[in-house]
PLY file of the C-alpha trace (Angstrom):
ply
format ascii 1.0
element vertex 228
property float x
property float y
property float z
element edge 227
property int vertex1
property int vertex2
end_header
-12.88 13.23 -0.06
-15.92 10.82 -0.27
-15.47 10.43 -4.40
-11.89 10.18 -3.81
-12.75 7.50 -1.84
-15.01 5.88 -3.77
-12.83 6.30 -7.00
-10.19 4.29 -5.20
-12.36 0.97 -4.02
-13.19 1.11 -7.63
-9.95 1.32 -8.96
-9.40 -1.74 -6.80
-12.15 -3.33 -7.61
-10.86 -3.42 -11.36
-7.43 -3.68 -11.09
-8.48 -7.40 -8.85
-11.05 -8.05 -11.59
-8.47 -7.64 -14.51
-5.42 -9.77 -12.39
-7.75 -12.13 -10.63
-10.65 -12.40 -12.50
-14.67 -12.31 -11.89
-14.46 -14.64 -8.37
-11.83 -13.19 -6.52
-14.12 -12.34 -3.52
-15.07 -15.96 -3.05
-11.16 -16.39 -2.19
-9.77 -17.92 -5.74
-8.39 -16.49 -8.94
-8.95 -17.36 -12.33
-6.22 -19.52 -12.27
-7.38 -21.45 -9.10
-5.00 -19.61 -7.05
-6.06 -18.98 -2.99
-6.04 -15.17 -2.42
-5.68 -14.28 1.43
-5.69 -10.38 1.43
-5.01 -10.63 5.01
-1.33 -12.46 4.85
-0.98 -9.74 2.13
-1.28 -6.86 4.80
1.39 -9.20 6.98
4.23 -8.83 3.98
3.38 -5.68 3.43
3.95 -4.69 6.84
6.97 -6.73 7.00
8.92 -4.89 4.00
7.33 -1.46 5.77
8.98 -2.48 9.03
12.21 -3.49 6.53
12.55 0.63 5.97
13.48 1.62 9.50
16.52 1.05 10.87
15.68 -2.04 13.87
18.59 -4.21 13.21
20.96 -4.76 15.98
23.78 -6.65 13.92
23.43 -5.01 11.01
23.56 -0.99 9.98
22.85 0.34 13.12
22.59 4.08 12.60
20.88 3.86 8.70
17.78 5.64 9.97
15.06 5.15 8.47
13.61 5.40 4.30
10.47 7.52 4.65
9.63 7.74 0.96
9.32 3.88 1.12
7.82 3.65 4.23
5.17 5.62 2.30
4.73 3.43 -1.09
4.34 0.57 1.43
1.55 2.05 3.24
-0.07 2.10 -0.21
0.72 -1.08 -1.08
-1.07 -2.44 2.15
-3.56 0.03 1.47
-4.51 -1.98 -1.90
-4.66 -5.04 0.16
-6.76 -3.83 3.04
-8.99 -2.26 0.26
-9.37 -5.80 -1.15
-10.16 -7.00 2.02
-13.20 -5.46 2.88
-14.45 -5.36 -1.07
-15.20 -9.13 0.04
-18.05 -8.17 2.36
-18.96 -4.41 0.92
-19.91 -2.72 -2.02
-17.32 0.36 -3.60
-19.94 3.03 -1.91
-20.43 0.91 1.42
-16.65 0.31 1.76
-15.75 4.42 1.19
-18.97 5.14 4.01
-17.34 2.56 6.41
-13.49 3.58 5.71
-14.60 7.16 6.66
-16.42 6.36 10.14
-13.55 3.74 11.32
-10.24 6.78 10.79
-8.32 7.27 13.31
-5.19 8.88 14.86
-2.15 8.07 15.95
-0.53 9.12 19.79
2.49 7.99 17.78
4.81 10.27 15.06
7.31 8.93 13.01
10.23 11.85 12.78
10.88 13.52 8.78
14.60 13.95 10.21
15.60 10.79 11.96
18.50 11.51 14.40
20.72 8.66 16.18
19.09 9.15 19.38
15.81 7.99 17.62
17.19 4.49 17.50
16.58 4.06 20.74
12.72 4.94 20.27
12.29 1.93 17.46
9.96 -0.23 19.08
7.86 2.65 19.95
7.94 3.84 15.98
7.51 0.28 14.92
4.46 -0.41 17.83
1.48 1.16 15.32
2.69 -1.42 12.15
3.24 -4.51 14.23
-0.05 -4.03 15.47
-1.42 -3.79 12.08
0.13 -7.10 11.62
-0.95 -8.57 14.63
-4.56 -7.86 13.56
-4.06 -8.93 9.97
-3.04 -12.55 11.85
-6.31 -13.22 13.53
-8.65 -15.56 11.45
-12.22 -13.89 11.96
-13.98 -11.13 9.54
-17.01 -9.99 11.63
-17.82 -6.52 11.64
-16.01 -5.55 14.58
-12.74 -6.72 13.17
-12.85 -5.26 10.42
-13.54 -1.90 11.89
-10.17 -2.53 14.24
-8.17 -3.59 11.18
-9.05 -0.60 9.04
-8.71 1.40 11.82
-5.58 0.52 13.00
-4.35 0.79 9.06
-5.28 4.89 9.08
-3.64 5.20 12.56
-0.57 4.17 10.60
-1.15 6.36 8.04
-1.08 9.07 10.72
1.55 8.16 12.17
3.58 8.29 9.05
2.66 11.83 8.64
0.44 10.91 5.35
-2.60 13.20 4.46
-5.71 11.34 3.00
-4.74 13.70 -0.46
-1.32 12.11 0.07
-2.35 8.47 0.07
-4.89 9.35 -2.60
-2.46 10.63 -5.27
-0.02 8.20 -4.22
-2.64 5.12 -4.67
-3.69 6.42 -8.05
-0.08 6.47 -9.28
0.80 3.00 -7.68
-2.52 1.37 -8.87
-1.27 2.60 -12.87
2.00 0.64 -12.37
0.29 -2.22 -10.58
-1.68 -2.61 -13.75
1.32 -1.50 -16.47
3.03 -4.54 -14.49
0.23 -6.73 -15.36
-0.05 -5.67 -18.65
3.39 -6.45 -19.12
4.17 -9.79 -17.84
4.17 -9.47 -13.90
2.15 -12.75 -13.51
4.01 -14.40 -16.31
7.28 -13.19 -14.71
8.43 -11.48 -17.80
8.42 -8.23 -16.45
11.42 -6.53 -15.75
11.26 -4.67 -12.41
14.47 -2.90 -12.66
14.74 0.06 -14.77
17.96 1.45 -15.75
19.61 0.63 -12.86
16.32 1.44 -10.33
13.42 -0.43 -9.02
10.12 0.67 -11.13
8.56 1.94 -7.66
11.20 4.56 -7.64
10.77 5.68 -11.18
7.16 6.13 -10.45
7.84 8.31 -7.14
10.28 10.37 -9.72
7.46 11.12 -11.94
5.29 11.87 -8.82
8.21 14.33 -7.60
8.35 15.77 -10.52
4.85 16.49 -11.68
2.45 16.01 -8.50
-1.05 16.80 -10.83
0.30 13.89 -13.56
-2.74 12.33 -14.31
-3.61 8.43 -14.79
-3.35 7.96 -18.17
-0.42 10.19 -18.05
1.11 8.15 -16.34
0.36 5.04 -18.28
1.89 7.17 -21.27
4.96 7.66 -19.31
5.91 4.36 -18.01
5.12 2.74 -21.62
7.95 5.23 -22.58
10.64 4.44 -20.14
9.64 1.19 -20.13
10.31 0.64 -24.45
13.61 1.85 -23.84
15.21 -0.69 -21.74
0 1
1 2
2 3
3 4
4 5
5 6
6 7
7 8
8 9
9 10
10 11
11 12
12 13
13 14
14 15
15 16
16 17
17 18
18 19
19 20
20 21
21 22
22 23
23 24
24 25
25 26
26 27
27 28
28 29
29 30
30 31
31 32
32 33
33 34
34 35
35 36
36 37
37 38
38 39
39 40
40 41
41 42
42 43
43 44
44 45
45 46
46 47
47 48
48 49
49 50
50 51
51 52
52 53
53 54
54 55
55 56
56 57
57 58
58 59
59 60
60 61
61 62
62 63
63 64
64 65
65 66
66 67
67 68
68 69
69 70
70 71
71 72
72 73
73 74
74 75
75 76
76 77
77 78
78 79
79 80
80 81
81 82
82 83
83 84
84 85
85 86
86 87
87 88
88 89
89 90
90 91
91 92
92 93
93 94
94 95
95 96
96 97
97 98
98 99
99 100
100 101
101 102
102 103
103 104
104 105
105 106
106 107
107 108
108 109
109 110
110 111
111 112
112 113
113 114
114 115
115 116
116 117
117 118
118 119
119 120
120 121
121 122
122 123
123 124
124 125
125 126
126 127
127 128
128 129
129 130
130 131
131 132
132 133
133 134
134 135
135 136
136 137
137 138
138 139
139 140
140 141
141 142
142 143
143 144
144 145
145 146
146 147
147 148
148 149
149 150
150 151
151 152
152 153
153 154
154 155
155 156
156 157
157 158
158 159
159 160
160 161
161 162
162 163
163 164
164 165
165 166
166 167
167 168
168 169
169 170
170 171
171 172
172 173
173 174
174 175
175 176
176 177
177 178
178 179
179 180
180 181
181 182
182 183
183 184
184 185
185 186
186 187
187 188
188 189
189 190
190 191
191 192
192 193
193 194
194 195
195 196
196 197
197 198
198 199
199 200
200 201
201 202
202 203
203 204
204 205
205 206
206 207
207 208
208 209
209 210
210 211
211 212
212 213
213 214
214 215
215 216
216 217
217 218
218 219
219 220
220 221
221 222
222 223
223 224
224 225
225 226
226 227
């Protein structure tokens, strides 16, 4: 687990390095752009929270979307990962990561039922918290250690193994760079993909072949991605 750790902060730490350039941790990118990794982890969570079913006026028994629920834990895990690579080397950050997990008193059900609905602020308690955190404008140690801890209990409560997040951040950091490879800053890219959003078509090539490796996946995307 600790290189698996360690491989992702360093994953991160390239993928911000190739997209943002040299001085990212000082807070700017190469274009002059601010970078707050924290309102990041707020958006994040907001689009999470999007995926269950809270709505009062609007689709009130749709459940919930726990295959997304899951890409947007990784997608705030990239952010939180960002976060503390401003203060810690790739080694420090995996060390610290590892003595901050923690669990969650809260489970989010695989088969959501109508009578769960009336459970969704209890479900939704362990992200808005996350977001409450990600709000407050300090970075001392101690916050830190509540912010990535608070981001694992999520995990947890999603039902996500570390091997889970781990796969599923390797495959998610390939498409975040294939995107910038491709135009995602210039906003050429196209995001759709016969009909489906390019996060899907990823989690398809995840369903179907769980060991695909990076550069496999590169491959693959570069394939679908000619054809359109």
């Amino acid at each position: 687990m600790k290189e698996k750790m360690v491989e992702m902060f360093k994953l991160q730490e390239k993928l911000n390095d190739d997209t943002n350039g040299a001085n990212w941790r000082e807070g700017v990118t190469k274009q002059g752009k601010v970078i707050n990794w924290k309102r990041c982890i707020v958006m994040e969570s907001a689009e999470l929270i999007d995926s269950f079913c809270w709505k009062h006026w609007k689709n009130i028994t749709c459940g919930i979307d726990l295959e997304n629920i899951k890409i947007e834990m990784v997608d705030i895990w990239h952010f939180v990962m960002s976060y503390i690579l401003r203060f810690k080397s790739s080694e420090d950050a995996a060390e610290f990561v590892f003595s901050v997990m923690r669990k969650s008193n809260i489970k989010i059900p695989k088969g959501w039922s109508n009578a769960d609905n009336s459970r969704i602020d209890e479900f939704l308690e362990p992200f808005e918290t996350l977001m409450a955190l990600a709000l407050i404008k300090t970075d001392d140690e101690a916050y830190q250690e509540e912010l990535v801890g608070q981001f694992w209990e999520c995990v947890d409560a999603v039902g996500m193994s570390f091997d889970e997040v781990y796969k599923l951040y390797i495959c998610k950091n390939a498409l975040n760079q294939f995107r910038q490879q491709h135009g995602y800053k210039e906003g050429t890219y196209k995001k759709i993909w016969n009909g489906k959003e390019d996060n899907v078509v990823m989690q398809e090539i995840l369903n179907s072949d769980s060991e695909v490796s990076y550069e496999k996946l590169l491959g693959l995307l570069e394939d679908i991605y000619a054809t359109l």
